[in-house]
C-alpha positions in Angstrom: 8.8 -3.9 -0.3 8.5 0.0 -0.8 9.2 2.2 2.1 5.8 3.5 2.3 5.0 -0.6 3.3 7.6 -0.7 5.6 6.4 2.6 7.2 3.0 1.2 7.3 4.3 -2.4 8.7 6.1 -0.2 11.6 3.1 1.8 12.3 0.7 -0.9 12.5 3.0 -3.1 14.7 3.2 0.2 17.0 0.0 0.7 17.3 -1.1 -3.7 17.8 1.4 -3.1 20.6 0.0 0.3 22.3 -3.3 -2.3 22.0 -2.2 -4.8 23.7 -0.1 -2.8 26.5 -3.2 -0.9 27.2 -4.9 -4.1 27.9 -2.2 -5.1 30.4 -3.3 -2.0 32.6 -7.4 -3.7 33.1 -8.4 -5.6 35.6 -8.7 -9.1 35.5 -12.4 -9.1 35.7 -12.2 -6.6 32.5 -9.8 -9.3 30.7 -12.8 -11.5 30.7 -15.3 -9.3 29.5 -13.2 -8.0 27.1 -12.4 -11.6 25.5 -15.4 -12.7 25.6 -16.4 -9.0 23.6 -14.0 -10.3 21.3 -14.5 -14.0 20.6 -18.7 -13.0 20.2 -17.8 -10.7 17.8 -15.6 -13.3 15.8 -18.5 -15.6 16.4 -21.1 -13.2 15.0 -19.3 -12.1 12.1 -18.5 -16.3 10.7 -21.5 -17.5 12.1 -24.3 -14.7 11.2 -22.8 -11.8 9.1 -20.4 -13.6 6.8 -23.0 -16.1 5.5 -25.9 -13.5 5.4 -23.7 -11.4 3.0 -22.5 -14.3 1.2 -26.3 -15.7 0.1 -27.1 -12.4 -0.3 -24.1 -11.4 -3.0 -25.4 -14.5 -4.7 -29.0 -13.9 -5.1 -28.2 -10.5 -6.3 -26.1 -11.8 -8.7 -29.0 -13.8 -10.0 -31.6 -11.2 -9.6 -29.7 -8.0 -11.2 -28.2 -7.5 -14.5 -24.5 -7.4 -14.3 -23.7 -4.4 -15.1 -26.0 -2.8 -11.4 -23.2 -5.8 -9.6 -20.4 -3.1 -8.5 -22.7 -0.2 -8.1 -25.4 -2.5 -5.9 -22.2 -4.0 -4.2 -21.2 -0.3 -3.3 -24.4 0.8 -1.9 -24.6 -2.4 0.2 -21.4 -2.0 2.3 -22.2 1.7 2.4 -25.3 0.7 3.8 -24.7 -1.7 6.5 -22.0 0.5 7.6 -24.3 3.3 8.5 -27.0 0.9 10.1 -23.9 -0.5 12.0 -22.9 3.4 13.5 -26.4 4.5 14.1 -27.6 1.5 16.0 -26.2 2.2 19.3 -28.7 5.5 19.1 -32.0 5.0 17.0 -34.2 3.9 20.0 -32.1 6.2 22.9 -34.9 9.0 22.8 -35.1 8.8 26.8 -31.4 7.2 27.6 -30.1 10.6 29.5 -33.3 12.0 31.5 -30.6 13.9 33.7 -29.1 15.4 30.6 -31.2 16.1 27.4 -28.4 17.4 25.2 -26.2 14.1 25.1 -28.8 12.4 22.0 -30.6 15.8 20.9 -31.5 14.4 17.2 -34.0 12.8 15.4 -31.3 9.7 14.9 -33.7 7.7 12.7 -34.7 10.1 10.3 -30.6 10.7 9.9 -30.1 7.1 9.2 -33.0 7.4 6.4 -31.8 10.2 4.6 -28.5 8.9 4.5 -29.4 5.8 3.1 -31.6 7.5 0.8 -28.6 9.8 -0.2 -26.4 6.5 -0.9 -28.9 4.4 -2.8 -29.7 8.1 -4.8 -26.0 8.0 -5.7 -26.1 4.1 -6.4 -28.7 5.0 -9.4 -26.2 8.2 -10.5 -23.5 6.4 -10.4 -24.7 3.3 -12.7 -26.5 6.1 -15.0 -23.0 7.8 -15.6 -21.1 4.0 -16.2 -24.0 3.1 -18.3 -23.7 6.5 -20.4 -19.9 6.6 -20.9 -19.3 3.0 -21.6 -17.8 1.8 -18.7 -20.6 -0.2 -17.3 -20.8 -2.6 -19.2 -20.3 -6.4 -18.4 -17.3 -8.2 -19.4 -18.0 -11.7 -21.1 -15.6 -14.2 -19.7 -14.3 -16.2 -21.8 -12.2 -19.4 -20.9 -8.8 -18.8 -23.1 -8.7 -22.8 -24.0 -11.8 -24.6 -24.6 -10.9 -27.9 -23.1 -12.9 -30.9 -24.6 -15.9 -32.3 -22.8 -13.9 -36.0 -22.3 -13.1 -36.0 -18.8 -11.2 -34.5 -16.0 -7.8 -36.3 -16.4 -7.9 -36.7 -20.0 -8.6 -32.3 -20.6 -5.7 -32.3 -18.7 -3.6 -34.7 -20.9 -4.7 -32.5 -23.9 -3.4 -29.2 -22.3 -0.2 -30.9 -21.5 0.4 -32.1 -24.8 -0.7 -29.2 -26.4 1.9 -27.3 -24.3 4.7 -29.5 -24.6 3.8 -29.7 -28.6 4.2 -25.9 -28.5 7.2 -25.6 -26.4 9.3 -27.7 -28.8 8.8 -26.0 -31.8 11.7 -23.9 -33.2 10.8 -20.0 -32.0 10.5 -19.0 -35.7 7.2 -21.3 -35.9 6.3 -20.0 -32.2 6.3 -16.4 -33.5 4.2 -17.5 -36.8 1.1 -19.0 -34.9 0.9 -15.7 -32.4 0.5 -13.6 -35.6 -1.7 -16.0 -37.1 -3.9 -16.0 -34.2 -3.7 -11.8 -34.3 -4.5 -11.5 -38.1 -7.8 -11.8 -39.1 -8.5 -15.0 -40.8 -9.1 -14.8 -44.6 -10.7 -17.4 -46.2 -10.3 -18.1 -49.8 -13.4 -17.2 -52.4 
């Protein structure tokens, strides 16, 4: 562990504790509400939000072309953070009769130009991958192709083809990496 970690493990211990000491100080009827806060939130998030971002990831990965994944991916958490801040105030208009001045903005038409303003920089910033290079998708490729025989008997090939490999004096070791760096020649 680095000492920036440590600092970091210190501070965060700290601050779990400050939590927890300032929940100490509430009133039993506050405990309550407070836990139940707190176990609907867990709730929500496995029950509603986790899935509902997980079907979505998927059908954009079907939908979209890989190389808009990271950029789209961006702009989505982007975006559901700022719906997240502004829905406490987009329908407040009349909340504070008493006192005008507490939500004195046009709160929706914030939330649409910032998401306008992300989704704008979405499109930039897969324009500027796409030009230098950088955006485009990396072909996985599997670094053994295992034989289409079965479970249990792919796994009895990579074995042996391990263990064959491993015994082999290093000289012959060292020979097959270069082979497999050189370009093959064939003979004409």
């Amino acid at each position: 562990m680095t000492v920036a970690r440590i600092v970091l493990l210190l501070i965060g211990i700290w601050l779990g504790w400050y939590g927890i000491s300032a929940l100490f100080d509430l009133p039993p009827a506050d405990l309550g509400s407070v836990a139940i806060w707190f176990a609907g939130g867990i709730l929500l998030h496995d029950a509603v939000f986790a899935p509902i971002c997980v079907a979505a990831g998927l059908t954009a990965r079907h939908l979209l072309p890989p190389t808009w994944w990271a950029v789209t991916a961006c702009g989505a958490i982007c975006s559901v953070g700022l719906v997240l801040i502004a829905l406490p105030v987009l329908d407040r208009r009349n909340a504070m009769s008493s006192n005008p001045t507490v939500l004195d903005r046009n709160y929706p038409l914030g939330l649409a130009v910032a998401l306008i303003l992300v989704w704008l920089l979405v499109f930039i910033a897969h324009a500027v991958s796409s030009r230098s290079g950088r955006g485009h998708a990396h072909s996985w490729k599997p670094a053994l192709r295992l034989p289409k025989i079965g479970r249990r008997a792919a796994h009895d090939v990579i074995s042996t083809r391990a263990a064959s490999a491993a015994h082999r004096p290093a000289r012959h070791r060292r020979n097959d990496r270069a082979a497999k760096q050189a370009p093959h020649k064939r003979a004409r």
